[in-house]
Each structure stands twice: as structure tokens, then as C-alpha cells.
N, C-alpha and C positions, 0 to 999 in steps of 0.2 A: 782084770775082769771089770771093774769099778767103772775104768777107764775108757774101757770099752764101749760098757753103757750109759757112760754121759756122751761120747764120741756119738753115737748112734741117738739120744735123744737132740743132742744139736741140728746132727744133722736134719733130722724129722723136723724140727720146729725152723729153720729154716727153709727148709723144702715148702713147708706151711706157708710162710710167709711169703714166698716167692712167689706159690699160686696164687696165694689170697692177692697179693699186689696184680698178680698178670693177667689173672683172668676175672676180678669181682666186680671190678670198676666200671662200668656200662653206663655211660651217658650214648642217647643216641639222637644227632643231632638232625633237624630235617628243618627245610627253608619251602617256602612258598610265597608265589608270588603273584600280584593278580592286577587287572587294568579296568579304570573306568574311563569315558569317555563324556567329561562334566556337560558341555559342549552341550550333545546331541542325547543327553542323557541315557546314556546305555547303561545295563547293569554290569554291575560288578562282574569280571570274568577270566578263570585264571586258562589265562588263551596264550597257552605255550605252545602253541605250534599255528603256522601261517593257515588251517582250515580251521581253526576255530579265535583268528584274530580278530579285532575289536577294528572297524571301520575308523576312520578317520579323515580331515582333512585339515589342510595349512591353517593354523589361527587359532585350534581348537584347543579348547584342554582338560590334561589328562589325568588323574588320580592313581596313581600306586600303590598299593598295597603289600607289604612285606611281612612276612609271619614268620618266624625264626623259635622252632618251639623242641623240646627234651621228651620224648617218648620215649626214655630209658623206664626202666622197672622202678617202682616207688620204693624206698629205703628209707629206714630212720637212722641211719651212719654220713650220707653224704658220699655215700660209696656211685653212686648214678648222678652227680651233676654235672651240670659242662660248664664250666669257667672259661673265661678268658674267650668269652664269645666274641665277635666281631663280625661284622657286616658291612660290604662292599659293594658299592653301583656305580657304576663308569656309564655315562651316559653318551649314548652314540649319536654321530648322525643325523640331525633330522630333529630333535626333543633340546629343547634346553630349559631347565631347572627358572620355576615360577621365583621370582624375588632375588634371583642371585643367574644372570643367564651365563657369568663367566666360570662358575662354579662346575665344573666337568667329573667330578667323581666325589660321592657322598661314601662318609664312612662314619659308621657308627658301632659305639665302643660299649656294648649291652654287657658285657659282665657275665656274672653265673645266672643261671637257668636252670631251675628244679625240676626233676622227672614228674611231667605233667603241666609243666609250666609254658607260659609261648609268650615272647615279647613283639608288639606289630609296631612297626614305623610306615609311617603315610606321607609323601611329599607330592607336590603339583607340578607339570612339565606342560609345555607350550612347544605345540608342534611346528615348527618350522622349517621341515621339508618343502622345496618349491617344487618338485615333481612326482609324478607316480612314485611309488617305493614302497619295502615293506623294513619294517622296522623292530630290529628284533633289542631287546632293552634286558639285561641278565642281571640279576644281585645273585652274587653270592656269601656263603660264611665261614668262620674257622672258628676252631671254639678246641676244647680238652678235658679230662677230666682236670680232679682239685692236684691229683701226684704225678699228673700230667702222660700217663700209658696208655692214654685212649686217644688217637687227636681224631679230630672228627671237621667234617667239611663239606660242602655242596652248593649247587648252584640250580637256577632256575630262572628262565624266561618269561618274558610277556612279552608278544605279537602284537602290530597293530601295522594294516595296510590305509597305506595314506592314499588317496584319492585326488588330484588338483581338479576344482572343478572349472569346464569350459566356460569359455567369455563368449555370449551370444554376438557377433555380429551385426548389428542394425542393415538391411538389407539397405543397398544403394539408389537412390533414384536417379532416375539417366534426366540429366539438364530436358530440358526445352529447346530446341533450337529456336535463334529468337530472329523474327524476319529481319531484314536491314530495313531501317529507315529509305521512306523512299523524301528525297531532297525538296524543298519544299519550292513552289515557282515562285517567285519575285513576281510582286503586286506590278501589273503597268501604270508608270506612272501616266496620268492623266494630260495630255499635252499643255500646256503654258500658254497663254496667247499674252505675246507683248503686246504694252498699253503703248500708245506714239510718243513717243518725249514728250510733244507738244500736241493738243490737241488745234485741229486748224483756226486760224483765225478769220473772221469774216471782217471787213473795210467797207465803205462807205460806196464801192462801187458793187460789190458782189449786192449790197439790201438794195438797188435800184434796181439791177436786174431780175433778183426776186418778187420785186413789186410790181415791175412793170408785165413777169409773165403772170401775176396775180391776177392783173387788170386784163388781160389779153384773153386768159378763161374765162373769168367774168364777162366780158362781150361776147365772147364766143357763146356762153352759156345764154345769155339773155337772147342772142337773135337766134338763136334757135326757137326758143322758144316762143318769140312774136311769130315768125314764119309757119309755127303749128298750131298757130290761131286764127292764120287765117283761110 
């Protein structure tokens, strides 16, 4: 009989324990995530889905937001925390990580988390998609309870549609046609008159015969002029 009743008290206090372990432990973990746009100074926005994305374009950059927090029930045992948190962002596409661009997945190693408690991590991204696109960017977490019966996990997006904006064209101006030179005429040159080699020589017989038709006018002139006197 004795036997019996410690048989049956064991078994109860076990039983006990096994609920208390199975079902007391409630951490409950939730992630959020949000995007700013330092750039073009947008607000803060937690725009998980593509109709309520955050604009964007090539060059800009971007602000993240991650809130990793324990809405489990408040306890003074410890029976509601999540341990062994953990947080993960694998960066797509299009974003790469301000200070470190080859750096492609951030992971941070936040530990326990008090029911009520929330830990936020902030990092900066540089949009370097060269075309239209929308850009979906996800952290998520893992975390457990302290005796490890709860594991707990989630994930959450932030949107942002990239925009490349157009290169205006400078409108063309159509040349001038330009007339052709019209050829210019060649100045005529002015004709040349050759001077004689020698200019002619006069002798001792050409000045007689100039004197003497000197003297021949001269008479000639004179009797005229008697003849119209009288």
C-alpha cells in the first residue's frame, strides 16, 4: 500500500514537472523591420509590401531599421525569455552594405531578450541597381527559450522600388549648309611696255637737218607775215 502511494505520488510530481517544463515557458518572439530613404529624406517606413514601398533611386541611401523584441508574458522566474537570439540579413540585389560593399549578409548575435524587452540594429545601404526594379530586403531571427522547448523564429521585409531616372537629350541642331566659296579672279596683270635696249642716238647729221628745218619755219613764218602787211 505504502508503495503504492509513493508510486502514485512520483508519478504526479513528475507529471508536474513535465507540464510545467512543456507548456510554462513562453517567450514569444517578433521581428520588425523598417526603411528610410536618407537621400530624399523620407520617413521612416515599415513598407513590407511593394504598395507601400519607399521610392528610390541609383546613388541613394538607405537606413534600416530592425526591432527584434519578447512580447512573451512578464515573469519573475525567467520562465518567458528567449535566448540565444540571433538575427540575419542577406542583402540582395541592387543594395550593398555602406562601409563594407563586399560584405553580403549581416548577422548579429543579440543573446537573451526579456518579456517586454526589444533590441534594434540600424545599418546604411547604397542603392546600386542600374535599372527599374523593386527590391525586396528580409532580416530575419531565431532565438528559444533558457531550457530550450520553445524555439521561436520570423522573418520580415522592407520594399523599396528603384526608379533610374532619364537622361534628357540636348536637342540637335541641323549644321548650316555652307555656300562654296566662289574662286576668286586673278587680278590682270597690267601690260609691261619694254623700254629699247638703247635709247636712239642722234650724230652730227640728224642736228643739221633739225636746224636747218628750224630755219625753213622760221622763213616760212616771217614771209608770211611781211606779205600780211602789205
Amino acid at each position: 500500500m505504502n508503495k503504492l502511494i509513493l508510486g502514485v505520488a512520483v508519478s504526479a510530481i513528475a507529471a508536474s514537472t513535465f507540464a510545467h517544463s512543456a507548456f510554462a515557458w513562453h517567450p514569444v518572439g517578433v521581428i520588425t523591420k523598417k526603411v528610410q530613404n536618407i537621400t530624399s529624406e523620407s520617413t521612416l517606413s515599415e513598407a513590407d509590401a511593394v504598395s507601400t514601398a519607399v521610392a528610390a533611386k541609383p546613388g541613394d541611401t538607405l537606413k534600416y531599421v530592425i526591432e527584434i523584441r519578447n512580447d512573451g508574458k512578464a515573469d519573475d522566474k525567467g520562465y518567458n525569455d528567449m535566448a540565444k537570439t540571433v538575427m540575419t540579413d542577406t542583402l540582395p540585389t541592387g543594395i550593398e552594405l555602406v562601409g563594407n560593399p563586399t560584405q553580403r549578409t549581416i548577422t548579429e548575435n543579440i543573446g537573451l531578450i526579456k518579456p517586454g524587452q526589444k533590441v534594434t540594429k540600424t545599418y546604411l545601404v547604397k542603392v546600386t541597381a542600374a535599372k527599374n526594379s523593386t527590391i525586396t530586403n528580409t532580416a530575419c531571427f531565431t532565438g528559444d527559450s533558457t531550457v530550450n522547448d520553445s524555439p521561436q523564429k520570423g522573418c520580415n521585409p522592407a520594399v523599396i522600388t528603384v526608379t533610374v531616372p532619364k537622361v534628357e537629350t540636348p536637342p540637335t541642331t541641323p549644321e548650316t549648309p555652307t555656300t562654296p566659296e566662289t574662286p576668286e579672279t586673278p587680278a590682270e596683270e597690267a601690260p609691261v611696255t619694254e623700254m629699247p635696249a638703247e635709247l636712239p642716238k642722234t650724230g652730227t647729221g640728224t642736228n643739221i637737218i633739225l636746224m636747218a628745218l628750224s630755219l625753213g619755219a622760221a622763213w616760212y613764218t616771217a614771209h608770211r607775215f611781211i606779205l600780211s602787211r602789205r
